[in-house]
C-alpha distance (Angstrom), angle and dihedral (degrees) to the residues before:
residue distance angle dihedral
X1 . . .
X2 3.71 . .
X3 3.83 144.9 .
X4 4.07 106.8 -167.7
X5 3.51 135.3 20.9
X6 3.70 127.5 -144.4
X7 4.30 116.1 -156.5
X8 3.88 125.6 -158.7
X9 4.38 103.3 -144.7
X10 3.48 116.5 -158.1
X11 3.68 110.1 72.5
X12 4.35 93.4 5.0
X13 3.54 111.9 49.4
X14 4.02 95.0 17.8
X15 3.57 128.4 43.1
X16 3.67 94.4 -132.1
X17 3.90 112.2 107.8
X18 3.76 91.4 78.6
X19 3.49 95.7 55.3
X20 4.37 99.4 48.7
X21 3.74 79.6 44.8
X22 4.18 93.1 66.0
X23 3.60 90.4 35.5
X24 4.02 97.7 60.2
X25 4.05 80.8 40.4
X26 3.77 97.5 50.2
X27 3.66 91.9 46.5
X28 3.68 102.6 43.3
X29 3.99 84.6 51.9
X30 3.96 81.5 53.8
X31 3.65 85.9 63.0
X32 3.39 100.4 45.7
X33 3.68 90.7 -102.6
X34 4.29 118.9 125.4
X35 3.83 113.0 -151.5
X36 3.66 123.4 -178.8
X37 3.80 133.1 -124.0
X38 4.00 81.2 -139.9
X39 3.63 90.7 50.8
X40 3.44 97.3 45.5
X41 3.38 103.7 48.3
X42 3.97 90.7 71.1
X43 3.79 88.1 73.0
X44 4.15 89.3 55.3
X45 4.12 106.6 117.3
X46 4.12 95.2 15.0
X47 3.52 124.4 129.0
X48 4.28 112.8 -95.4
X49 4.14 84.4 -108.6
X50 3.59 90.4 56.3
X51 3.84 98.9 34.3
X52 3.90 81.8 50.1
X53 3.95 92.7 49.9
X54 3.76 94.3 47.2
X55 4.10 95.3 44.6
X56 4.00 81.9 56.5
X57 3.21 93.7 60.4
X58 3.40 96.5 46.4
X59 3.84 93.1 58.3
X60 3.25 95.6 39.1
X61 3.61 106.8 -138.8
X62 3.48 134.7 73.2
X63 3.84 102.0 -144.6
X64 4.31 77.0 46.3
X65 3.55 93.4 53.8
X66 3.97 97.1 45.8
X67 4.21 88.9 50.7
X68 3.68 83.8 52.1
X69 4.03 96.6 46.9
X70 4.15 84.1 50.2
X71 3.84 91.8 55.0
X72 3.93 103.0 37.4
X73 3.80 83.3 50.4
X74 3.80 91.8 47.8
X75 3.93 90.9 58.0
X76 4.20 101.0 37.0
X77 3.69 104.7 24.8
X78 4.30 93.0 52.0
X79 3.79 104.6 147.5
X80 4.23 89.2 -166.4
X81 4.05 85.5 50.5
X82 3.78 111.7 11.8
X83 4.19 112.0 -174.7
X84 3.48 121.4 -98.9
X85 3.53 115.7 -134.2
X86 3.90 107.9 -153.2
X87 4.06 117.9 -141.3
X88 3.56 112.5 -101.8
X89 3.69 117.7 -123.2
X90 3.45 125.0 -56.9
X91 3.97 92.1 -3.3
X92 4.06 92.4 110.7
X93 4.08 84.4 49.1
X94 3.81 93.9 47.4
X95 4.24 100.8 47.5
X96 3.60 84.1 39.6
X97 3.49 90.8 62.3
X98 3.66 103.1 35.5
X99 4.25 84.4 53.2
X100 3.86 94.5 51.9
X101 4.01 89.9 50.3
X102 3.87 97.6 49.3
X103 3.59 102.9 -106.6
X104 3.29 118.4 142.2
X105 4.09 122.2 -129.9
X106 3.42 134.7 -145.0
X107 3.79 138.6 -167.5
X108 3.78 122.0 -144.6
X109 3.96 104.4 179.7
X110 4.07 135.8 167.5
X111 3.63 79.6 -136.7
X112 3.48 124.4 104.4
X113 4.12 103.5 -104.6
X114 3.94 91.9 -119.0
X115 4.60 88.9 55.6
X116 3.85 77.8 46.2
X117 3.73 99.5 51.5
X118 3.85 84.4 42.1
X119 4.01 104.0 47.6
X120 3.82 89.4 40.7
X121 4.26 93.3 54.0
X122 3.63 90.6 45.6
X123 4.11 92.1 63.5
X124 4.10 88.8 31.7
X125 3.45 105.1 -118.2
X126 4.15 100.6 108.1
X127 3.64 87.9 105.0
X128 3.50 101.7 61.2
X129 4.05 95.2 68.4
X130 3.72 124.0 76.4
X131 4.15 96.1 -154.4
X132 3.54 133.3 8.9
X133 3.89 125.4 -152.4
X134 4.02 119.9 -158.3
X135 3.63 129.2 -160.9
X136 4.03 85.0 -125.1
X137 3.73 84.1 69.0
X138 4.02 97.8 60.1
X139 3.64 125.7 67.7
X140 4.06 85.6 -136.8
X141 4.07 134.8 26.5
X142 2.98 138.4 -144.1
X143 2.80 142.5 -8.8
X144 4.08 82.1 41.4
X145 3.85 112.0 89.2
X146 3.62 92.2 -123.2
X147 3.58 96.8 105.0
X148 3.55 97.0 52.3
X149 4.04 87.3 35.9
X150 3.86 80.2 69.7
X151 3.51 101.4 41.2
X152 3.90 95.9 53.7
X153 3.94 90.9 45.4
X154 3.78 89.6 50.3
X155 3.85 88.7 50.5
X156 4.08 90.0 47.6
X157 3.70 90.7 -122.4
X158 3.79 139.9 126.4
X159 3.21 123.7 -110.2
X160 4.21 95.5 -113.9
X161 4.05 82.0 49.3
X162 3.56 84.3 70.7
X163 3.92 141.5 95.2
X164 3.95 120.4 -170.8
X165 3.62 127.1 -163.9
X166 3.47 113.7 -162.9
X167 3.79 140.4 162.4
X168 3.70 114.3 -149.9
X169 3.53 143.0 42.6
X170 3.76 98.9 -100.0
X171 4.04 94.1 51.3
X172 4.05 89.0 47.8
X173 3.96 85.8 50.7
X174 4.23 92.6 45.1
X175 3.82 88.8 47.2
X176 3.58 100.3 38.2
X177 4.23 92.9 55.3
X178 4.06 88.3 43.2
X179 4.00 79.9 64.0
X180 3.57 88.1 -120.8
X181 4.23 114.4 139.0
X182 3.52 115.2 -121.3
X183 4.11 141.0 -157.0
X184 4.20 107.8 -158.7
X185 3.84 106.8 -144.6
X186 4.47 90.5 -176.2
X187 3.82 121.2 -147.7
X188 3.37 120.8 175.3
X189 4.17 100.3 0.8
X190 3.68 123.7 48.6
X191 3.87 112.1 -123.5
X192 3.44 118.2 -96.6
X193 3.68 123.5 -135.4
X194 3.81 98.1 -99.2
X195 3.97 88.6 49.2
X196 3.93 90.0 48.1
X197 4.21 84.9 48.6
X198 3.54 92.4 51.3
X199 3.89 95.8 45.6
X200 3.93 122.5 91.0
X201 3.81 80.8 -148.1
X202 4.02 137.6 -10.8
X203 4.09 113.9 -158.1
X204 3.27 131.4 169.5
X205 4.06 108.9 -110.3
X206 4.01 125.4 5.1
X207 3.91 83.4 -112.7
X208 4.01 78.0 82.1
X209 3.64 90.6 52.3
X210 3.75 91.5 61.8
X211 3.86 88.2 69.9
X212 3.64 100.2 58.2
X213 3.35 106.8 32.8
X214 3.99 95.7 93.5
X215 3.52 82.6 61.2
X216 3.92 100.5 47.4
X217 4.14 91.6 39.0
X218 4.06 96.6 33.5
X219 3.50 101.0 -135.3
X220 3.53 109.9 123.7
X221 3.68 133.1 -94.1
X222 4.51 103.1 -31.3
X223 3.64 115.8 -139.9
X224 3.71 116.1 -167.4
């Protein structure tokens, strides 16, 4: 059983991965540039360095890559109308009833802490985690455990107190070699069989989660 859990953002608890995804696509087409869904998916649950890197070489020039930067940030990163990232099912039902039994949350995010602190307070759910971890706050991403290193330390718990939910490959490998157990809820890739190996359990949609997690956090039956 476990004490704490630790959740990745983008993609898990926010509906938002989808959305960057067609924005680097629509503008890269703008520029006469085709990237791939496939292709792009690989970055999914990387650091913003690496993401960065990798999106460079998929445009193939720099002075490319920096006009696309400007105009992906023009249309996500608006200060006068910032996007709302809606919760993904069953995520408001889940935190709700980890909160009401006492066990302490955690987010381990890619995202810098202050686009975390930001995308979480739009939807309202902020409040229900104790400590936050941000990829600004590691020298490396995922997949290195630092992230989630970070966010179990700032919880006070072990590692094997832990339970990460992640949705791609990269946050499954990061949690999986901080020795933290880990349930795979995938968005935009389908798990491959390594990331289904390493999982405690994959489902389709964190309404799933719900279900089990009396068992996993041994609290009794949870009622949202």
């Amino acid at each position: 059983m476990f004490s704490a859990a630790i959740f990745d953002m983008d993609g898990l608890l926010i509906d938002s991965e989808r959305t960057i995804m067609n924005t680097w696509i629509d503008v890269a087409r703008e520029l006469g540039v085709h990237i791939r869904p496939v292709d792009y998916v690989e970055i999914v649950g990387r650091s913003l360095p690496e993401c960065h890197a990798m999106l460079a070489k998929m445009l193939g020039e720099e002075s490319v890559f920096q006009e696309a930067l400007i105009r992906v940030r023009q249309r996500l990163q608006s200060p006068e109308n910032p996007p709302v990232y809606p919760l993904k099912p069953g995520a408001h039902d889940l935190l709700t009833a980890l909160v009401n039994a006492g066990v302490p949350c955690a987010v381990a995010s890619s995202s810098s802490a202050e686009e975390i602190e930001a995308r979480l307070s739009r939807v309202g759910v902020l409040d229900f985690f104790d400590a936050i971890a941000g990829g600004n706050e590691v020298a490396r991403g995922k997949p290195d455990p630092a992230v989630y290193a970070l966010a179990a330390a700032r919880l006070g718990k072990t590692a094997s107190d832990c339970l990460a939910f992640e949705d791609s490959e990269n946050g499954v490998l990061a949690a999986h070699r901080a020795g933290i157990q880990v349930v795979t809820v995938p968005d935009l890739k389908p798990p491959s069989g390594e990331v289904i190996g390493l999982s405690l359990m994959s489902l389709g949609s964190l309404e799933q989660a719900v279900d089990y997690a009396s068992a996993w956090f041994g609290i009794g039956a949870l009622a949202a």
